[in-house]
SELO-200939 format. One record per residue (C-alpha): residue in one letter; x, y, z. Coordinates in steps of 0.1 Angstrom, whole numbers, plus 5000, padded with zeros to 4 digits. Example, Ala and Ser with C-alpha at 12.3 -4.5 7.8 and 13.67 -1.06 7.14 Angstrom:
<pts>
A512349555078/S513749895071/
</pts>
This chain:
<pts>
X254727778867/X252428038856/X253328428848/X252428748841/X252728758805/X250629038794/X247828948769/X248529078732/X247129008702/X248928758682/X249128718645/X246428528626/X247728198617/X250128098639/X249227778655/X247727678689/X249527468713/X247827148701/X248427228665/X252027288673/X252726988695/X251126778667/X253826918641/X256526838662/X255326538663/X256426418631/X259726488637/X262526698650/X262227058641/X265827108649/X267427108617/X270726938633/X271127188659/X271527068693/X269027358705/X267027658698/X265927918719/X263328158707/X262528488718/X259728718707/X261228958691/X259629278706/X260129138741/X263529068735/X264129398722/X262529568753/X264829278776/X267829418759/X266729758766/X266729678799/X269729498805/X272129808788/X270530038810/X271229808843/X274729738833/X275430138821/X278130208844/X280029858838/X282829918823/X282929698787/X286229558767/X284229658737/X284730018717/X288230158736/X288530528739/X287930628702/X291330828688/X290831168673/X290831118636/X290831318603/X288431188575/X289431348543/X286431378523/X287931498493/X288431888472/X290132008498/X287931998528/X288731748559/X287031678587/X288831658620/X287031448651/X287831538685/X287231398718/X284331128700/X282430998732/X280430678723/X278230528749/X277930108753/X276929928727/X273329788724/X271929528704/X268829498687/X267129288658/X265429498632/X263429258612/X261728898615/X262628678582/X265228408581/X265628468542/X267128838554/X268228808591/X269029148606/X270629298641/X271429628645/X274429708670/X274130058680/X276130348700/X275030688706/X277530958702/X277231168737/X280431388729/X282831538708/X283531748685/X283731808647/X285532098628/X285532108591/X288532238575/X289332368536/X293032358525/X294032648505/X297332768486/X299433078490/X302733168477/X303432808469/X302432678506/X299632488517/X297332618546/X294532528566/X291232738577/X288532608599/X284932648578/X282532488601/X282032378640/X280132168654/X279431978688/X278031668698/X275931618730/X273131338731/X270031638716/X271831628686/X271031248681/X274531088664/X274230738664/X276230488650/X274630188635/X276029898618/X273629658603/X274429268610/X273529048582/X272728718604/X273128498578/X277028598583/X277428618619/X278628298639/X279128358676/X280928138702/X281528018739/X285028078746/X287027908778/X285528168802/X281928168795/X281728498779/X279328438747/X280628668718/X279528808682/X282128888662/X281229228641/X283829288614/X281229148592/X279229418600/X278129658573/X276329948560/X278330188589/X276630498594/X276630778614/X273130958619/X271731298634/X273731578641/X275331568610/X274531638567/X273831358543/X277531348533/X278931328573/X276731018578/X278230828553/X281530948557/X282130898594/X280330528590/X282930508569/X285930608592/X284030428619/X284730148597/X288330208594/X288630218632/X286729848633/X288529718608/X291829798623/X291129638658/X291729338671/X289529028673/X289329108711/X288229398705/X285729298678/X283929048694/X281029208711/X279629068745/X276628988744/X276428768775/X278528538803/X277828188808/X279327998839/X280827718822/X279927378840/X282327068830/X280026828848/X276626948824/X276026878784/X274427258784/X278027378772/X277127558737/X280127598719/X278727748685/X276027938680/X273928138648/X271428378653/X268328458629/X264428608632/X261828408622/X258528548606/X255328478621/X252528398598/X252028708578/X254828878595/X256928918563/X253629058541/X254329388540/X250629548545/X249629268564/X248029318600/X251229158614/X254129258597/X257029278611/X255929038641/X258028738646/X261028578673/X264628588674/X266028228670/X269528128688/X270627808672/X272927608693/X276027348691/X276827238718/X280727208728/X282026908707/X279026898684/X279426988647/X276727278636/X273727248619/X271427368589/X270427748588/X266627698569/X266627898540/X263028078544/X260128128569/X258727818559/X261227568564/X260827548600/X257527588622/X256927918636/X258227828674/X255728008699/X252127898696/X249128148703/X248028118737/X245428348756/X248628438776/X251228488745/X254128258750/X257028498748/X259928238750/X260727858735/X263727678742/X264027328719/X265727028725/X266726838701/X265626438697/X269226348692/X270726568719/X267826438742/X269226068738/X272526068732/X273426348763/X270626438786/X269026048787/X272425888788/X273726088813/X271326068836/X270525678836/X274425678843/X273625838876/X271525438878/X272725128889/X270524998871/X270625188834/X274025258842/X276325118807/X272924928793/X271325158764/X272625248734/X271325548709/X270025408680/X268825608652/X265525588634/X263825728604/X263026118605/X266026228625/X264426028656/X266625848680/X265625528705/X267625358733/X268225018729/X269224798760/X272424668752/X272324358782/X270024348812/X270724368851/X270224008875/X270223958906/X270123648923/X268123508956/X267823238979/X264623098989/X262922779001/X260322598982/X259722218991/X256922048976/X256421648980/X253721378971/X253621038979/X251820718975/X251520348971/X252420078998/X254919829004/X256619788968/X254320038953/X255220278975/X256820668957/X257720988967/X258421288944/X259821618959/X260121958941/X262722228956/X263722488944/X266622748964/X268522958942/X267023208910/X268723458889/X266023668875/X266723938844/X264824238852/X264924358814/X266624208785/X269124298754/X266424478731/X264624638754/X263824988744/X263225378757/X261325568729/X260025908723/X256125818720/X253025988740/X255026328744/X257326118772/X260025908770/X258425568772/X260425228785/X258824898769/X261124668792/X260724278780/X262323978797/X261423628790/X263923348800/X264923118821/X265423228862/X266522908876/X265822548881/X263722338904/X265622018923/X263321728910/X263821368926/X261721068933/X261920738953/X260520398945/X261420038950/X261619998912/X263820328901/X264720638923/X266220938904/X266621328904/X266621608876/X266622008875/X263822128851/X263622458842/X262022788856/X261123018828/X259723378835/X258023668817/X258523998828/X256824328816/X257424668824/X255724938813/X257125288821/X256725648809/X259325928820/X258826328816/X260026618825/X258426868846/X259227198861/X260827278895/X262427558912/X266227378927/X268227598947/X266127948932/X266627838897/X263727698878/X265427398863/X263927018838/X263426748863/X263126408845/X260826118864/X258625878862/X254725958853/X253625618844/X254325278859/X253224918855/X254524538859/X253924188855/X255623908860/X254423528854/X256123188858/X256622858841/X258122508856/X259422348820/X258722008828/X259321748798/X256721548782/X258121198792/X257621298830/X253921358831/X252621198860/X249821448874/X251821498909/X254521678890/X252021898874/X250222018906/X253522058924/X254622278897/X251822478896/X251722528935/X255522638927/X254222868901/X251523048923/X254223078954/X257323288929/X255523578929/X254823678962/X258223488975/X259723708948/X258124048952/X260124218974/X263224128953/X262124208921/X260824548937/X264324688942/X264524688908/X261524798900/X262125088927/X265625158913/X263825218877/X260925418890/X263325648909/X265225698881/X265426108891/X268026398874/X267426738871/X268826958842/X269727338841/X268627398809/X267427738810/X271127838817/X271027838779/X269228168780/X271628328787/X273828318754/X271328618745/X270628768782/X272928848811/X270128808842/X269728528866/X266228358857/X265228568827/X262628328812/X259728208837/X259227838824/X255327718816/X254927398795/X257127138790/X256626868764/X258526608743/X256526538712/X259926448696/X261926718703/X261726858739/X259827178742/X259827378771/X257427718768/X257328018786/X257528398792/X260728608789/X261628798822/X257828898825/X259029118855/X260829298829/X258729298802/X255529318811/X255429678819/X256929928802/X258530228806/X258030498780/X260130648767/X262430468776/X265830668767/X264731028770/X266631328760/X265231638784/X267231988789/X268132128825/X265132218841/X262532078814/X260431818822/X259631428811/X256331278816/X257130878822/X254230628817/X253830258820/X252230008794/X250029848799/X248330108821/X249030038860/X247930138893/X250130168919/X253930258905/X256230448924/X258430618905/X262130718914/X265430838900/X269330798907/X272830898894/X274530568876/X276530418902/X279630618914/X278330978898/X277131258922/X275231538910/X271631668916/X269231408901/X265731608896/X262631428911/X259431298911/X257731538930/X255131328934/X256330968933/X253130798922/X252931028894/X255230988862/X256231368861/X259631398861/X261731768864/X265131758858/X268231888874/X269332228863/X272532298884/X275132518867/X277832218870/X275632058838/X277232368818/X280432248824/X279431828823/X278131888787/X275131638796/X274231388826/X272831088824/X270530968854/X268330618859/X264330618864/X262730358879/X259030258879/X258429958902/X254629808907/X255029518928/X257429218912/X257729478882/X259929708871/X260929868844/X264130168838/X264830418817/X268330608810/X267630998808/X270031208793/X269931548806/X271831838784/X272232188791/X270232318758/X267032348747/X267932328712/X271032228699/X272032318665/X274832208641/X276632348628/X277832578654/X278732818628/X279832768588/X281332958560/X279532928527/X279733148493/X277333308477/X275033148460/X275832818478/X274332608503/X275132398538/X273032158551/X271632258587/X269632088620/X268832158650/X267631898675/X265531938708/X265731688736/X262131588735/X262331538698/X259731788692/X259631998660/X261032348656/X261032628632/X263532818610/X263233228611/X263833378578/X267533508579/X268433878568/X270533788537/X269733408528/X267233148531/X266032818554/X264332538536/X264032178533/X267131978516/X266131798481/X269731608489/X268831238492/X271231138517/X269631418544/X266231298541/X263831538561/X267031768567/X267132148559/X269532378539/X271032698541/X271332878510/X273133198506/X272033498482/X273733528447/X275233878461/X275934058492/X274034388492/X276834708489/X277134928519/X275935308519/X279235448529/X278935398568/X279235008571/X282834848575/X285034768545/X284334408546/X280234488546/X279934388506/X281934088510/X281833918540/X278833898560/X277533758590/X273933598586/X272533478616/X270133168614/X267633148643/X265532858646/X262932818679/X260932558700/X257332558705/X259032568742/X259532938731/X263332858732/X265732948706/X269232908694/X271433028664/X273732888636/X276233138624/X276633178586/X279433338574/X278433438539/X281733518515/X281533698485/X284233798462/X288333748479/X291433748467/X293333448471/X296333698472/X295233828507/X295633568536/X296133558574/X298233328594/X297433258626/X299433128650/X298533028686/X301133168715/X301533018746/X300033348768/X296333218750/X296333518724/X296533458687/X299333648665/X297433718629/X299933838609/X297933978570/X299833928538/X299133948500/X301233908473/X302434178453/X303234238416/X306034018414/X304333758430/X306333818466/X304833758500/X304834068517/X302434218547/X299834408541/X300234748545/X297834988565/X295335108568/X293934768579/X290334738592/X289734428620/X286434328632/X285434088653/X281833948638/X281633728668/X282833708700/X284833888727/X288534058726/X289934288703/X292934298679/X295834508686/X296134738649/X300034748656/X300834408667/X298434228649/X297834008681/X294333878691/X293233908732/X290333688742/X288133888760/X286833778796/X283333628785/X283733308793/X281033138773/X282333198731/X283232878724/X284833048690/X285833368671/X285433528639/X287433768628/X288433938598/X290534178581/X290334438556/X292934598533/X291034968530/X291835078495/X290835268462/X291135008438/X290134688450/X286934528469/X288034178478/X291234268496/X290334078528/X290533748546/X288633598574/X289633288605/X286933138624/X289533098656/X287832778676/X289132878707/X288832688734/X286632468711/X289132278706/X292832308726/X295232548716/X297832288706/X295432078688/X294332408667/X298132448658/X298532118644/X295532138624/X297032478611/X299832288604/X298231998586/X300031778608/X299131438602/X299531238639/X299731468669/X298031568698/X295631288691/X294731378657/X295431108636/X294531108600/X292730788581/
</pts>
């Protein structure tokens, strides 16, 4: 069964198929295991890809709805998470050497948000401000990752077939994009927390769903995972590095486990170069093969049925050993007679024989793995039966039974081939090679030598076989259509959830049974790039296949039960995709869609995120003191580069931090510049510097920096959010005798950003109508002779986050509305 595998170079080194099949030759490969299945590694990646985008909208046990948390990062400053939105989980394997086995299990964060909060003190009471905001959306990239050390990770069968890796020994939790250096490895951390404190139903990721059949041995129960170098793979510089497979090692239910090898080289590199790579390799082991598969299918025999035992030789090899051999018994008619002599010299001697009891093999007899087959050396040499001597003479009549001995050979050899059974491609064990003999031998003693005897015998002799043929060819029938079939590749499926996912090429049994192929080649052997796109409303994706193809048709559709303008091909043979760019995305925050490319048997997908931005920036806006900096990014959704505007009072430039590799930094000047006279009260110490960074789209977007200079911390406002959606700000200060009293006028508000005004009497904040500020910023200003840093500032993140949510935060409540500290 030939498919079509698409021909890549492979790495120098790794054996041919010969060269492999002679290694496994001299013995089993399994280390103990009852099975292996190997995967190229880049295939199985692109599988995996795949299969998350096909089973997107299913909804998974794994992740529940995440709760809003508060991660305390220390000095004051917290971060609250709101609303986290993490898509399904998705596993891939990051490196090819047992020594260091590696998966990755990774989420992308497609929503939420973030606001960063500093805790300050006034007249003896704790309050909290909001210094930075910002949103998540799949431009700005948060994923979570979680490394998976292999070499710790056991995975299991459990009662209903669902094949699970349990991740609380994952490590190295990290949350990247979006966020600074410091937010990575603080919300890994609190993703950590949220792990840690699930339960092991939760924990236990799904990778796949087995039917579980009671009447098969292809039951794993226990199962390890590793990657596997190919030659040269792990030399870093080399041609190939990095190549290699993902191995699956397999107990089945009831079997104890086997040895993990400790390196590369402790086991042979399991997929041979081929003109058309071999993609996929599932191993059975020697011991497996005879104590399970063999056994179980000659007790499906008459014949075999209860007769061989597993016997083990040097090498972990294993033999079957006839314990007893089948008979059967027949009636036939042989009468042979000679006479001679006259009157008193007259004799007769008759020879009859009516009843044998052949063996058709005997106790010893033996299957064994030789030859790449399973090869039956079948002996039996014994007696059959007995032939009715007796003679008549005038001087001494008499009778005797004398022995029939036979030798029986058979010569057999059993493999397995490939066959499709009901749609599934399944091991069908039967004969290949077949041969017999059979000869026979009338035991007559010495003392009875008279030369009629001897012919008589021999006629005897040259009549058994034919008379016995048809007899002994039931049994030889019964052993030649010795037939079972075995759904091995069901295995496959502890990795991959599809029907059918490996198409099956070569099967040999050097020792250990081999069975070669290609993983889901209708999957795999065209590709869909890129495959998870990020594109704005409106924008546009060009979608290509590798390798190169003619004919693909190209289509797009909502995941199953969404709605929603999809964008289109506008030409469906061509790869050009434009996106939807209805106004109900502004609302939806993104939408994710499915394009398909189909050429013939293959086809390939790809999950688009669509988001309502060109650029998306984060922070949304943040407070930072003079002289100080914040780490800043911006994100587009086709990943391409962008560039920083110099602000009016600060500066844009890469970060030297080490934890936001490649990241930028805003740093604030040393001083705010004095105002002439005619700028507001606030002008020399609290200013608004906007950060602009652009596209080569020619699209831009801004980060909000609210640069503080000199303030009191005897001057503070306390807002408080009323149920009619304004926002009371009443402005106090401390006086000489260190009492709390309000500020007294004049008083100078501003809003730096957004719509509504404050009332100067009431001291109430009223939204204004434009619906799009997401926040405000507002401060206010104690106009005086004598003193400059009279003033105070609120970033109000109205209606970024609820009302009642902002209140509790305010509050520094620890659990409510959602917001739960850890």
């Amino acid at each position: 069964m030939n498919s079509k595998a698409p021909v890549r170079a492979q790495a120098v080194g790794i054996q041919s198929l010969e060269e492999f099949l002679r290694k496994m030759e001299e013995g089993a490969q399994t280390r103990k295991w009852d099975a292996l299945l190997v995967f190229d590694r880049a295939a199985t990646n692109a599988l995996l890809t795949q299969e998350y985008i096909d089973r997107i909208d299913i909804k998974e046990g794994f992740f529940p709805e995440l709760k809003d948390g508060v991660v305390d990062s220390g000095n004051g400053i917290k971060h609250f998470l709101n609303g986290l939105v993490l898509d399904k989980p998705r596993l891939s394997f990051e490196n090819a050497t047992i020594g260091y086995s590696k998966g990755k299990l990774q989420m992308r964060l497609v929503g939420g948000k973030h606001l960063e909060v500093i805790e300050s003190l006034h007249n003896g009471q704790r309050f909290n401000s909001v210094t930075a905001l910002i949103i998540y959306n799949a431009a700005t990239r948060g994923i979570l990752d979680m490394n998976i050390e292999l070499s710790a990770v056991q995975g299991s069968v459990n009662d209903s077939g669902k094949v699970l890796l349990d991740l609380k020994e994952g490590e190295d939790h990290e949350f990247s994009g979006g966020a600074t250096g410091p937010e990575r490895i603080r919300l890994g951390v609190y993703f950590k927390g949220q792990l840690d404190s699930w339960s092991e139903e939760i924990t236990q990721f799904p990778l796949s769903e087995m039917v579980v059949d009671a009447n098969s041995p292809i039951n794993p129960g226990v199962f390890g995972l590793r990657t596997h170098a190919a030659p040269g793979g792990a030399l870093l510089g080399s041609e190939n590095f990095g190549e290699g497979a993902v191995l699956v090692l397999v107990a089945m239910q009831g079997s104890e486990t086997g040895e993990y090898p400790h390196d590369d080289s402790a086991m042979p590199y399991m997929l041979p170069a081929a003109v058309e790579p071999y993609t996929s390799n599932l191993i059975l082991s020697n011991k497996f093969m005879a104590s399970q598969i063999f056994q179980l299918g000659f007790e499906q025999n008459e014949i075999t049925k209860g007769r061989f035992n597993v016997e083990a030789l040097p090498g972990e090899r294993f033999k079957l050993v006839a314990n007893s051999g089948p008979t059967f018994s027949t009636t036939l008619e042989i009468f042979k007679t000679r006479s001679g002599g006259l009157g008193s010299e007259a004799w007769t001697n008759n020879m009859e024989v009516t009843d044998l009891y052949p063996e058709v093999f005997a106790e010893g007899s033996e299957l064994i793995f030789e030859q790449r087959m399973l090869k039956g050396h079948l002996r039996s040499s014994g007696r059959v039966g007995y032939v009715n001597a007796s003679w008549w003479s005038t001087w001494r009549p008499g009778q005797a039974f004398w022995e029939i001995y036979a030798d029986l050979t058979i010569e057999l050899a059993y493999k397995f081939n490939i066959a499709v059974v009901d749609g599934r491609a399944k091991l069908v064990f039967e004969l290949d090679q077949y041969s017999s003999s059979v000869s026979y031998r009338v035991d007559i003693p010495a003392d009875q030598g008279a030369k009629s005897w001897r012919e008589m015998a021999k006629e005897i002799e040259a009549e058994l076989p034919d008379l016995l043929k048809p007899r002994y060819q039931e049994q030889f029938d019964a052993l030649q259509n010795i037939r079972f079939e075995i759904d091995a590749l069901r295995l496959n499926n502890l990795l991959f959830r599809g029907e059918n996912v490996v198409d099956p090429r070569d099967v040999s049994m050097p020792t250990d049974l081999t069975l070669l192929g290609n993983l889901a080649p209708k999957r795999t052997t065209m590709v869909i790039s890129p495959s998870e796109p990020i594109v704005a409303r409106g924008g546009v994706i060009e979608f290509s296949v590798s390798p190169a193809s003619t004919g693909v048709n190209w289509t797009v559709s909502n995941l199953p039960g969404e709605t929603g303008d999809t964008g289109s091909f506008k030409d469906p043979s061509v790869g050009r995709y434009t996106a939807p760019s209805d106004a109900a995305l502004l609302k939806e925050g993104q939408r994710r869609l499915i394009v398909t490319a189909t050429s013939g048997e293959l086809v390939s997908k790809a999950l688009v995120s669509v988001v309502p931005n060109h650029i998306t920036v984060s922070p949304l806006v943040a407070v930072v003191g003079v002289g100080r900096s914040f780490a800043v990014s911006a994100g587009t959704p086709d990943g391409a580069a962008v560039t920083w505007d110099t602000p009016e009072l600060g500066t844009v430039g890469p970060d030297d931090d080490p934890v936001n590799p490649g990241g930028y930094k805003y740093t604030a000047p040393l001083e705010l510049p004095i105002g002439d006279g005619t700028k507001p009260g606030h002008y020399g110490e609290l200013r608004l510097d906007e950060v602009t960074v652009r596209s080569v789209g020619g699209h831009s977007a801004k980060i909000d920096m609210l640069v503080v200079g000199s303030k009191s911390s005897n001057y503070w406002m306390e807002p408080e959010v009323r149920d009619d959606g304004k926002v009371a700000l009443p402005f106090y200060k401390l006086n000489k005798y260190k009492e709390k009293v309000k500020v007294p006028e004049p008083i100078e508000w501003t809003v730096l950003r957004g719509g509504g005004s404050v009332d100067q009497d009431t001291q109430v904040y009223t939204p204004g109508n434009d619906g799009n500020d997401q926040y405000v910023i507002i401060s206010a200003f104690h106009v005086n002779d004598d003193w400059f840093d009279s003033h105070d500032y609120v970033i109000l993140p109205l209606p970024f986050v609820p009302g009642p949510a902002y209140t509790n935060i305010l509050n520094g409540v620890k659990i409510s509305h959602g917001l739960e500290e850890v």
